[in-house]
C-alpha positions, 0 to 999 in steps of 0.5 A: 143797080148798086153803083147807079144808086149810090152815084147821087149819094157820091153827088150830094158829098162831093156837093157839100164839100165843095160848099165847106171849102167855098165857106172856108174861102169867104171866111178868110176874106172877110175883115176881122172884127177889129178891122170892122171897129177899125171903119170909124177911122177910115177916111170917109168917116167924119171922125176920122181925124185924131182926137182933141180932149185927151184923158190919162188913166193912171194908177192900180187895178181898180182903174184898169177895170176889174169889173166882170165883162157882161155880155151883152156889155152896157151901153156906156161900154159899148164903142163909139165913132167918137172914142178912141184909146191910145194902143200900147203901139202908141196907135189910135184905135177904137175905144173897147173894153178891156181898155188897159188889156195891152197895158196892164199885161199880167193881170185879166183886165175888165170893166172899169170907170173910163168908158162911162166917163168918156161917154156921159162927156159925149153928150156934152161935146160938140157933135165933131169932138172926138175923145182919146183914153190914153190908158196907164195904170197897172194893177198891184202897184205903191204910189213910189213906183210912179215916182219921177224916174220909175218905169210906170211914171217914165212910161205914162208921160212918154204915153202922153206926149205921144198922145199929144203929139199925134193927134195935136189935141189937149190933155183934160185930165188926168183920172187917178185911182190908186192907193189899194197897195199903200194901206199894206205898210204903216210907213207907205200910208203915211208917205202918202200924201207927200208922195202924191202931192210930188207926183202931181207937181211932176207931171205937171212940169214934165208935160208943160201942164203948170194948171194940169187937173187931177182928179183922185178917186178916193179909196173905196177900200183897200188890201191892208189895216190903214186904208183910213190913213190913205184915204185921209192923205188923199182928201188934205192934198194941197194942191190947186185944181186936184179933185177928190170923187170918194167911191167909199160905199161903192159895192165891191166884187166877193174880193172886197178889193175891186169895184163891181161893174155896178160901181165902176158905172157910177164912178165912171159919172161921178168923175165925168160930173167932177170934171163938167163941174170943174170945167163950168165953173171956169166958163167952159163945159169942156 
């Protein structure tokens, strides 16, 4: 009688790991999330063409996003069919923070001002008008390590172009937040200025851009004694279509060097009200 009463024991085992390797099974099938996030871009979606308006993100960390990865994520960083960002493959994918996680390799990268400036634009643009983030900046870097010939500058024009030259489209802007590692050294804080106002007149001619904008976010603080040289420096740029959104007085994360996500929000709207403003004062919203 033994045997015969274990015998249903002996079926529901057998049962139930038969049911452990069916699960195994569909679990390999299934896509992965990336290839889920992927489906904006298969062919039947109507955004599946390359984006048009092109944005480039250059600088330090406060830019490649330090702002905490909440979850669940707000809104303005949440994916959209109409937002991609150019992989460090130089392929187009669906926009998602970390956005500079492939770029800005040594650091964890987090929140930062590209998503909510990318999506307060959406609600702007005509309902085809796909975006494209092409993300740069790297965390910890002087303003003379984006100078013509260095890797950082060589890589971020290279970054553009390929931009441009896949999907066909225009860049609208470059969005600039840098300066945190030139308030160090007295000398780098009074180079400042000379030095962005060389980076500007460089990217403009390297990527045929005569009337490129550039918007500079001013420092909202900084890992050295002369912040208020560089911030100084960043407000006289004397350059036609170079635009200042201060983010003095931003809250900061406990480091008091980056940005909470909080601010990184509101910096995101305040670039994406400088950019509308700058382009409606030309007769064009976008």
């Amino acid at each position: 009688m033994k045997p015969m009463a274990r015998q249903p024991l002996l079926r529901l085992l057998l049962a139930a790991v038969a049911a452990a390797a069916m699960l195994s099974f569909l679990l390999l099938l299934a896509p992965p999330p990336d290839a889920l996030l992927s489906a904006f871009l298969t062919p039947s979606s109507p955004y599946a063409h390359r984006p048009k308006l092109l944005f480039l993100l250059a600088g330090q960390s406060n830019m490649a996003g330090r702002g905490a990865l909440a979850r669940p994520l707000p809104p303005p960083y949440l994916p959209h069919p109409r937002l991609l960002r150019l992989a460090a493959s130089r392929r187009w994918v669906p926009a998602a923070p970390p956005l500079h996680a492939d770029i800005d390799t040594h650091k964890t990268c987090g929140l930062g001002p590209a998503m909510p400036f990318a999506h307060r634009l959406l609600l702007q643009t005509d309902s085809e008008e796909v975006l494209g983030l092409v993300p740069c900046a790297v965390g910890g870097t002087r303003i003379w390590m984006w100078a013509r010939g260095q890797p950082l500058y060589e890589a971020a024009v290279d970054r553009a172009r390929a931009a441009v030259a896949d999907g066909g489209g225009a860049i609208g802007a470059v969005l600039w937040f840098q300066g945190e590692s030139d308030t160090i050294e007295l000398d780098d804080a009074r180079s400042y200025g000379t030095k962005m106002e060389r980076l500007v007149a460089d990217l403009r001619a390297d990527l045929h851009l005569p009337n490129l904008l550039v918007i500079q976010v001013g420092l909202a603080s900084g890992e050295g004694n002369y912040t208020d040289i560089v911030r100084e420096a960043q407000k006289n740029i004397n350059l036609p279509n170079v635009l200042l959104v201060d983010a003095m007085g931003l809250p900061l994360r406990d480091d008091q060097l980056h940005l909470s996500t909080e601010a990184q929000l509101q910096l995101g709207n305040m670039l994406a009200e400088a950019y509308l403003k700058f382009n409606s004062s030309r007769g064009s919203m976008l």
